[in-house]
Every structure is written in structure tokens, then in C-alpha cells.
N, C-alpha and C positions, 0 to 999 in steps of 0.2 A: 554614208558609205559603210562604216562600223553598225548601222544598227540592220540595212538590207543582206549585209555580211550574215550576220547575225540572226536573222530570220532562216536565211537559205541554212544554216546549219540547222535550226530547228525542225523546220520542215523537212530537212533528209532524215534525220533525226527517226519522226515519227514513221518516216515512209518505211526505213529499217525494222521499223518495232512492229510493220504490219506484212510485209513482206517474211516467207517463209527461207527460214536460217541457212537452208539449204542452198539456196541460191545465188547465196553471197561467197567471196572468196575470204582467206586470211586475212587479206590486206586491204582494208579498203584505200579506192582510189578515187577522186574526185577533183574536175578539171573546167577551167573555165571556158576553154575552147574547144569546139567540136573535134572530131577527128576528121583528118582528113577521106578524100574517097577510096575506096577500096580499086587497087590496081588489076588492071586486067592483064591476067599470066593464063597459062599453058600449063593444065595439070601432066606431071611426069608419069608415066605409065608404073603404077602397080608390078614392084618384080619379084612377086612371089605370094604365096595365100598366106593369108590368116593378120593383113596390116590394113587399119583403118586410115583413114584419110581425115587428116584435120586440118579446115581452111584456113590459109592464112589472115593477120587481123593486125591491128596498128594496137602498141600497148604505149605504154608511157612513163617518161623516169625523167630523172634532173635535165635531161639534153632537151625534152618535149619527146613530141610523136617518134614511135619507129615501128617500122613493119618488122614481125614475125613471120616469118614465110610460113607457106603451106608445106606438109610433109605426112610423107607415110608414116606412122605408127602402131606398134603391135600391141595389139587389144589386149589390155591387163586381165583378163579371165572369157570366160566361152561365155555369151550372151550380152557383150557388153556393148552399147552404143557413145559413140561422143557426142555431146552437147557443146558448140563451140560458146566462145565467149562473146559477149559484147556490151556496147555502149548504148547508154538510154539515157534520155532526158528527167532531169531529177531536181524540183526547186533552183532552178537559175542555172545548175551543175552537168554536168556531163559525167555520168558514174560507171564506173567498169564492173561488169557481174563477168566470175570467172567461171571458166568451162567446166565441163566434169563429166565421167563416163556415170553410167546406168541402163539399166534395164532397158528406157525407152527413150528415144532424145523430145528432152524439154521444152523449153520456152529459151530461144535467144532473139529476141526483140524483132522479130519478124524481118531480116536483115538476108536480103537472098546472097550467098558466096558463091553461088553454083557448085558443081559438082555433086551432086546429088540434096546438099542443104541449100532449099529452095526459096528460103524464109519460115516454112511451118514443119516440121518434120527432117526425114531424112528418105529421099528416092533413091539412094544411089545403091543400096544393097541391103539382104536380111542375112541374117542366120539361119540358117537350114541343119536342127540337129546341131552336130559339133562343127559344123564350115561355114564361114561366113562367104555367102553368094555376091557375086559383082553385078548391078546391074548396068549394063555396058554402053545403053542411052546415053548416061551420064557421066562413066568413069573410064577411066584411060587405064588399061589393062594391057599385061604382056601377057596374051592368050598362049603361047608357046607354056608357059611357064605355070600359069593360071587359068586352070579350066573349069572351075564352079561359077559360070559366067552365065545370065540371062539380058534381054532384051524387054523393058517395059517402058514403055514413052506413055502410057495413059495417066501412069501415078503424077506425072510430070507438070500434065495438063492441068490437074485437078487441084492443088497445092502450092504451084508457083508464084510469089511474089515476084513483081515486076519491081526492077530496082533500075531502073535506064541511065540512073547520073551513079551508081554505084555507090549510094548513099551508106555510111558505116556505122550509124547510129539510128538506136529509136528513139520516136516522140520528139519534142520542142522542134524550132524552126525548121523546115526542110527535112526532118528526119522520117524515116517509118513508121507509118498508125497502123500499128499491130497489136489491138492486148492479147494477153494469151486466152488460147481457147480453152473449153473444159478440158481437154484432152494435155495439153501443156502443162497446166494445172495441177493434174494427177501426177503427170513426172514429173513436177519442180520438186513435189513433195515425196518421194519415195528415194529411199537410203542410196547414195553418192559413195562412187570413189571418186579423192580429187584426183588431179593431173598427173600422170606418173614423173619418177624422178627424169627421166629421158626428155620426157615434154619439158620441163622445168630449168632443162639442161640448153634443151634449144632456145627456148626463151631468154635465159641470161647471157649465147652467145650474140643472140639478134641486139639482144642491149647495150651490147659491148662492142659493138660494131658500126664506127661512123658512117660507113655508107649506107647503113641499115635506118639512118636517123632523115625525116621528113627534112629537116633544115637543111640537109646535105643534098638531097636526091631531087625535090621539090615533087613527092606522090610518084617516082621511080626509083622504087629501091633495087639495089645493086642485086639482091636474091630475090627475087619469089616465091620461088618454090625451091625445097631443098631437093637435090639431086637425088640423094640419097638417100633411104628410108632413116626414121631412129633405130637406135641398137636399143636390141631387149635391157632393161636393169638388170642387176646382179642378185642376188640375193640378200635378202634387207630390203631391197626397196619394193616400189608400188606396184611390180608387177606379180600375178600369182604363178606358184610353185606347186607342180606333184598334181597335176591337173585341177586343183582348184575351180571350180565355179564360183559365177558372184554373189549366191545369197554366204557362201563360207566366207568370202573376202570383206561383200558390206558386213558383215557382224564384227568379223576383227576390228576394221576400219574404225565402224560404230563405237567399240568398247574403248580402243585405244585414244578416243578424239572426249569421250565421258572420263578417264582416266586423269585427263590432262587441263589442268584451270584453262562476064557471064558467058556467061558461058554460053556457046552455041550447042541449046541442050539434044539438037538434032543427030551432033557427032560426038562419039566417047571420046575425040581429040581436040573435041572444039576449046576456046579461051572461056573464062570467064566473063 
């Protein structure tokens, strides 16, 4: 038992030292049981421009599993996409690689959440200039409110991973065979902001919240989706100030961190 123990450390080990730094979070996490299946929720309509949509995803602390709900969030700089988090099969382990915004969304282990992240990419809306566009196939929009809206269901077709048991992880048993494509690749490795303080904030209230925990709910957790969008940070934290774009904010970011030792994708209302 201590020397297969023993090995699965070594082997993550290695896999760390060849995987690109970017990819990893602060904290590494590594867990012997799978996650559970990803819940099927009802994204909350979009109420107002300029807030990205991040799925929600099962994270993990002393209680075991707990769901993070899905929620609006306002894009730390003009140009920026989310790259959600997930779980991948890793030497015996079950390892968490954490989200991060950038330029282009990356590699999250082929793992569809619907809503526009379909497993490869993101459908669900671009940048146009300085506004981020809806695209309304996939996203629940309050069009009253929000009118840089389009209609594309071909991108849909073309990038969708089938996920039917709403599988939460890649690789090892039962998981998604996904490796990243070239194109994934190229964003794993180009400069990251991590998660802003607001994301951070929602995440440690989901942690702290028994109904939010897989033992409690059994894969129905009490939230899904947060009602509510995040509130912007303050000043100090990770969101940008004074119109900021993100090659100003990755450099900050960069110096500061070297300084330091399904959705029925037919309707924009459909479930996941």
C-alpha cells in the first residue's frame, strides 16, 4: 500500500514537471475518488452587459465533494475569456487544474458544462471591439436589458463534446478522452490572470455551506446557479481599473507573481 502510495506521488510528480506551470492552481489538490456528476441546472438569464458566465463544478475540502454553482461574472479586463476548472485523471489520482481568464479559453479536460463550454472552446459569445457579444443559441440572456446578442448554432455543431452521463472529469475510468488540441495548447501557455477575488469569494461561500456538500445533497445541491451575478472587486483586487486591458493587467500580474518566492443547446433557456 505505502510503496503504490508512493509511486502515484512520483508519477504526479513527473507529470507536474512536464505540464506547463500555467495550468496548475496555487494549491495543488489531489483526491482518490472521482467527482461526482455534474448537475443539470437552468442557466439564470444574463442581467446586464459586460458579465461572463462561469460553469459551475464540484471542488473539494475536509467535508469531501461540494458544488460551486454557476454564476455571472464581470470580466477583469476587455478581451478576456474564462477557462473553467476541472478534474483529470492523474497516476491513480483524481487532480484539480484551476480556472483562469486569458486571451483565449484553454484546455479544461474536454468536460462539456453546456452553456456555451461545450468541451473544446467556448460558443457561447466573442468580443466585438470593447463588448462582449451573447451568443443567444446557448446563453440565457435578458434581451430587454442586453442587446449585443447574436444567434450561431453552427459553432455548436462543430465542437461539442457529448457528455450524456454528465461525466466531471477527464481520462481514467469512465472519464473524458479528450487531450488538448494544438489550439488548447497555445492558450495553456500564454500569460493567465488567476480567478478574481469575487470568484474566490464565491467559492469559499459554496465551501462553507452544508447543503452545498455532495454528502448532504447526494449530486443535488441546494444552489446551482447563483441568482445573482458577482459584485465587481474593489480596488486592490483582481479586477482592472481606469479601462485597463489585459496585456497591462497580464504584465502586472506576471511581475507581481516573479516578485514573490446540458443543456438543450437548441434554446438559450434550455438545462444543461
Amino acid at each position: 500500500m505505502k510503496l503504490s502510495r508512493l509511486l502515484r506521488i512520483l508519477l504526479l510528480t513527473v507529470v507536474i514537471g512536464v505540464v506547463p506551470a500555467s495550468s496548475f492552481a496555487a494549491v495543488f489538490i489531489s483526491v482518490g475518488v472521482a467527482p461526482p456528476a455534474l448537475p443539470v441546472y437552468v442557466q439564470p438569464p444574463c442581467p446586464r452587459p459586460g458579465l461572463m458566465w462561469t460553469p459551475g463544478y464540484w471542488g473539494y475540502g475536509p467535508a469531501g465533494y461540494y458544488w460551486i454553482p454557476g454564476a455571472w461574472v464581470p470580466s477583469p479586463a476587455v478581451g478576456m475569456l474564462w477557462t473553467p476548472p476541472y478534474w483529470g485523471f492523474m497516476g491513480g489520482a483524481y487532480v484539480f487544474h484551476e480556472g483562469y481568464w486569458g486571451p483565449h479559453v484553454g484546455y479544461y479536460g474536454g468536460i462539456n458544462y453546456g452553456f456555451g463550454y461545450v468541451g473544446v472552446g467556448f460558443v457561447g459569445g466573442e468580443w466585438r471591439g470593447g463588448a462582449f457579444a451573447y451568443n443567444r443559441a446557448v446563453m440565457n440572456v435578458n434581451t430587454t436589458v442586453v442587446h449585443n446578442t447574436y444567434v450561431n448554432r453552427t459553432v455548436i455543431n462543430k465542437t461539442t463534446i457529448n457528455n450524456y452521463n454528465h461525466v466531471a472529469y477527464s481520462g481514467g475510468p469512465g472519464g473524458i478522452n479528450h487531450p488538448p488540441t494544438p489550439q488548447e495548447r497555445t492558450a495553456m501557455n500564454e500569460s493567465h490572470l488567476a480567478p478574481t477575488a469575487a470568484q474566490a469569494q464565491h467559492v469559499q461561500a459554496a465551501a462553507q455551506s452544508p447543503q452545498q456538500r455532495f454528502s448532504a445533497n447526494h449530486g443535488q445541491p441546494a444552489t446551482m446557479a447563483a441568482a445573482r451575478p458577482m459584485t465587481a472587486p474593489r480596488q486592490g483586487m483582481a479586477m482592472n481599473r481606469g479601462g485597463q486591458h489585459y496585456g497591462y493587467r497580464a504584465r502586472q500580474q506576471n511581475r507581481q507573481q516573479r516578485a514573490e518566492p446540458r443543456a438543450n443547446y437548441e434554446h438559450p433557456h434550455g438545462r444543461w
